[in-house]
C-alpha positions as CSV (number, residue, x, y, z in Angstrom):
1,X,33.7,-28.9,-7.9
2,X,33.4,-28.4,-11.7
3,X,37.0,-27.8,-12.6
4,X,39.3,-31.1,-13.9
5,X,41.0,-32.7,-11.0
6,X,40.7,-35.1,-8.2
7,X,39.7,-34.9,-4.8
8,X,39.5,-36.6,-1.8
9,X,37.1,-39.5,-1.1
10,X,34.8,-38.3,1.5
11,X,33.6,-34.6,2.2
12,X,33.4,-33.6,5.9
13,X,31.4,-30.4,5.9
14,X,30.6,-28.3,9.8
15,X,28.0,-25.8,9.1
16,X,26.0,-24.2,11.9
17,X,26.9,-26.7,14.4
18,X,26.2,-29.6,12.1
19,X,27.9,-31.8,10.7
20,X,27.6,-33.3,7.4
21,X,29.4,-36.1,5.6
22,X,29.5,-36.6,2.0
23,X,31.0,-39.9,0.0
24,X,32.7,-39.0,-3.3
25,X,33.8,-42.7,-4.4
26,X,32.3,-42.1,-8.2
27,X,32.8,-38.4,-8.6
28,X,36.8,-38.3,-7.1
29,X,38.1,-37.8,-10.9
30,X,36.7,-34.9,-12.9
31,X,38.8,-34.6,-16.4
32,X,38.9,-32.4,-19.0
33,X,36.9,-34.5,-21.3
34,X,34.3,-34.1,-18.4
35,X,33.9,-30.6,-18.3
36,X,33.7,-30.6,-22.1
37,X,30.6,-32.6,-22.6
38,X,28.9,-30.7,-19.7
39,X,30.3,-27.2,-20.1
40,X,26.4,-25.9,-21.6
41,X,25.6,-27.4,-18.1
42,X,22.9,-24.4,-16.3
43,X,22.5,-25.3,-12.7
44,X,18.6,-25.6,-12.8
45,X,18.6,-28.5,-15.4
46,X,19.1,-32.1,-14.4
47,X,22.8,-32.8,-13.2
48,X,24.6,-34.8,-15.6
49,X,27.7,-36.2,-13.6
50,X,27.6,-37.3,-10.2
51,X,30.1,-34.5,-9.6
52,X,27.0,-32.3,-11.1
53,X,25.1,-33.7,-8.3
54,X,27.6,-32.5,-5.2
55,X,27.8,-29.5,-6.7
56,X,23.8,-28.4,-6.5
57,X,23.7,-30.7,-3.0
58,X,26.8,-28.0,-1.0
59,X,24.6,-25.0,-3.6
60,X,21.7,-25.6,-1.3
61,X,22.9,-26.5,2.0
62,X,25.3,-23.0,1.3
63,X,22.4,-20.8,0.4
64,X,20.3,-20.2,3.4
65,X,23.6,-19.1,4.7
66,X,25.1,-15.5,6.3
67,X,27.6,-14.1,4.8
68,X,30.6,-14.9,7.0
69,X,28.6,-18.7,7.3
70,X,29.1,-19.1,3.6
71,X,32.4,-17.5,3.7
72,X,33.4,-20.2,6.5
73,X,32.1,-23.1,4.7
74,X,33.7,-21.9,1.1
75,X,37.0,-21.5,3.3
76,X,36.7,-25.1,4.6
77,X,35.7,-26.6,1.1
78,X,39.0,-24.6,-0.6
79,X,41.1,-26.3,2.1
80,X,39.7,-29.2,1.8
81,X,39.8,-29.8,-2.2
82,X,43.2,-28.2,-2.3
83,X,41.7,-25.8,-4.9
84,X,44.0,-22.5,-5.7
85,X,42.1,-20.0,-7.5
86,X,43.7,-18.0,-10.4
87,X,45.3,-14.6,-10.0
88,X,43.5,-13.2,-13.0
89,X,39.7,-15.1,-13.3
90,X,37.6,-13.9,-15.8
91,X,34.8,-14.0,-13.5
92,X,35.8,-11.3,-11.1
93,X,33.6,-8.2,-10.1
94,X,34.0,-5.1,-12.0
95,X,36.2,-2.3,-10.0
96,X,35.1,1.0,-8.8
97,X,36.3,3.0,-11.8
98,X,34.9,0.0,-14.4
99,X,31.3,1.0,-12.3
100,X,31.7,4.4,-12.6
101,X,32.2,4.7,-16.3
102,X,29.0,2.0,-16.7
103,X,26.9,3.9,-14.6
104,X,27.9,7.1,-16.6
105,X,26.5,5.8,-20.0
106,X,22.8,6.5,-20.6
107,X,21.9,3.5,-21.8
108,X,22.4,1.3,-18.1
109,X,21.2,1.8,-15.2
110,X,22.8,0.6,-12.0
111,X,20.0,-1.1,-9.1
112,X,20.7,-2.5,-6.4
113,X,21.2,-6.1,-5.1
114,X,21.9,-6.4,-1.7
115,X,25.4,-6.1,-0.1
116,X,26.4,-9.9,-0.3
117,X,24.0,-11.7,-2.1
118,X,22.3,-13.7,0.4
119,X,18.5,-15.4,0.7
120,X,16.7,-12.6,2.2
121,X,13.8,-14.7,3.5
122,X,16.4,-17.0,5.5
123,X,17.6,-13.4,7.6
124,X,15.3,-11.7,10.2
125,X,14.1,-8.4,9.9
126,X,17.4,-6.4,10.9
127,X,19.3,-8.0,8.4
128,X,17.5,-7.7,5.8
129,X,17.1,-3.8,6.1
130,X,20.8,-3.6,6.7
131,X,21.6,-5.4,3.2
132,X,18.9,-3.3,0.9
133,X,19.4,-0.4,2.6
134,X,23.2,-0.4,2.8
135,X,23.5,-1.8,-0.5
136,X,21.8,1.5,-1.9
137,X,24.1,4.1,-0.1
138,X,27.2,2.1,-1.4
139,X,26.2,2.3,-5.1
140,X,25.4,5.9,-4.6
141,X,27.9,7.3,-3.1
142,X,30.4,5.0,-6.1
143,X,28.2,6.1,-8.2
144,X,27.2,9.5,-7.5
145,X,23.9,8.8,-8.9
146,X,20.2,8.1,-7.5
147,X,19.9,4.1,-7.4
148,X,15.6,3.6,-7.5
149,X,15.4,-0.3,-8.7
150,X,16.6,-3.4,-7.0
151,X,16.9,-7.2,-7.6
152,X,16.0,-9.5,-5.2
153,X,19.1,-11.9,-4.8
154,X,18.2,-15.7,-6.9
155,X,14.8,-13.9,-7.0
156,X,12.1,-16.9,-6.7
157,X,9.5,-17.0,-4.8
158,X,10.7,-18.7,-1.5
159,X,14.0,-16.3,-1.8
160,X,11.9,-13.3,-0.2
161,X,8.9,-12.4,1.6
162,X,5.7,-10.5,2.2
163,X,8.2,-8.4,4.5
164,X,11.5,-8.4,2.5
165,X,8.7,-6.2,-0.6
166,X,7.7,-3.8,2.8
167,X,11.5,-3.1,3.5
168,X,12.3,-2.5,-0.2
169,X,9.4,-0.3,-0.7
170,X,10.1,1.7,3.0
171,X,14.3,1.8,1.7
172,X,12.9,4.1,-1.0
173,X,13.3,2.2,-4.2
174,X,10.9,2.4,-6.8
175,X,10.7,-1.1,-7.8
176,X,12.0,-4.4,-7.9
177,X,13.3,-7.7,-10.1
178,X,12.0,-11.3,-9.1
179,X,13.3,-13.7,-11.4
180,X,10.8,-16.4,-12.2
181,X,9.4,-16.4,-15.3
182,X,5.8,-14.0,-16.5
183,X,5.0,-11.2,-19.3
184,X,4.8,-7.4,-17.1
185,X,1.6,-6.1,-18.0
186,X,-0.1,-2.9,-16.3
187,X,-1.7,-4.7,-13.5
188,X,1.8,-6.4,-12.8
189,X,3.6,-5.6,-9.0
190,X,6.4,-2.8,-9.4
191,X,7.9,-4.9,-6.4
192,X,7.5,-8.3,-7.8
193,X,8.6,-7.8,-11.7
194,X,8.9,-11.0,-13.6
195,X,11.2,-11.3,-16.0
196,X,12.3,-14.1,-18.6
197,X,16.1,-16.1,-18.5
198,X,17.7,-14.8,-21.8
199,X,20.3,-17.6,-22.6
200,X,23.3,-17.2,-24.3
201,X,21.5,-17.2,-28.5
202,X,22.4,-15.1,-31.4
203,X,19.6,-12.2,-32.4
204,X,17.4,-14.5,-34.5
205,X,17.6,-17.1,-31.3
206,X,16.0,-14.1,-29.5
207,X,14.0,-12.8,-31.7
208,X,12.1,-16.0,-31.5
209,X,12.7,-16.0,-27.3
210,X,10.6,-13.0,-27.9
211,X,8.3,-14.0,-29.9
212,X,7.3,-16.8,-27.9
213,X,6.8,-14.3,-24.6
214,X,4.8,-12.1,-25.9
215,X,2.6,-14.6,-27.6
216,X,2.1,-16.5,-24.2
217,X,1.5,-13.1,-21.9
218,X,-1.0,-11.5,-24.9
């Protein structure tokens, strides 16, 4: 959606037995200048291009999704656009040797985050036990180390439940991440730890960042 190119004029999207139908007649042509001016562009701001707009619009109809859902519709959506992804993207996962020699350094630690990322309070109870749990023998036995912390996948406050902290807890983990926004203090959930979004900023940049935190959680 946000690379230079055109596409067709009108989206035709099946997902779970619905069908959905988009009209793309300002945002067929994306250029280069395009991704320029919005390339500092973080998905919870304001969309600056109608393209911007499509984008967050097929982000949350996709979410709520299972895995081989999402998979289905990112298929369709790839066929669709004519979109050939790279051989070599920058953005690809580390490999199993690359995660061995992180988890080896003393400085990281290596939690766990489900096995495919998906919105845990969308799943029933089954699922949801599967994807911690599993998620946690995987890294392990990469690993060969004790994984005791876990992130809730996009982390906010509709993206789990009540349940989704019981199943963590019973799956033997010590703690987990949210991710919306708060200073940890002592009285602060070990299953429900804030934290802040650290942008991309030189050390003076956060330096202030912290600054600021502290000052509002004192």
């Amino acid at each position: 959606m946000l690379t230079p190119g055109d596409l067709p004029s009108t989206l035709r999207l099946e997902v779970r037995g619905q069908s959905y139908e988009y009209r793309l007649d300002t945002t067929t042509r994306y250029t280069r200048d395009d991704q320029a001016r919005t390339a500092g562009w973080q998905a919870w701001t304001a969309a600056p291009t109608p393209r911007h707009e499509l984008f967050l619009t097929l982000y949350r109809l996709l979410r709520p999704l299972s895995d081989p859902e999402r998979r289905r519709a990112l298929a369709d959506l790839a066929a669709w656009s004519g979109a050939v992804l790279p051989v070599h993207s920058t953005a690809g996962t580390l490999s199993v040797p690359e995660l061995q020699t992180l988890a080896s350094r003393t400085l990281v630690e290596i939690g766990a985050h489900t096995l495919t990322h998906p919105q845990l309070s969308a799943l029933d109870d089954g699922d949801q036990r599967a994807e911690i749990h599993q998620s946690r023998v995987v890294l392990e036995e990469t690993t060969g180390a004790k994984v005791v912390s876990f992130a809730y996948p996009y982390g906010g406050r509709s993206d789990y439940t009540a349940d989704t902290v019981r199943l963590v807890r019973d799956a033997g983990f010590s703690g987990a991440c949210a991710s919306f926004p708060g200073a940890v203090s002592r009285s602060t959930p070990r299953f429900e730890v804030p934290r802040f979004q650290v942008e991309d900023c030189d050390g003076d940049g956060l330096a202030r960042r912290l600054a600021a935190w502290m000052a509002a959680g004192a």
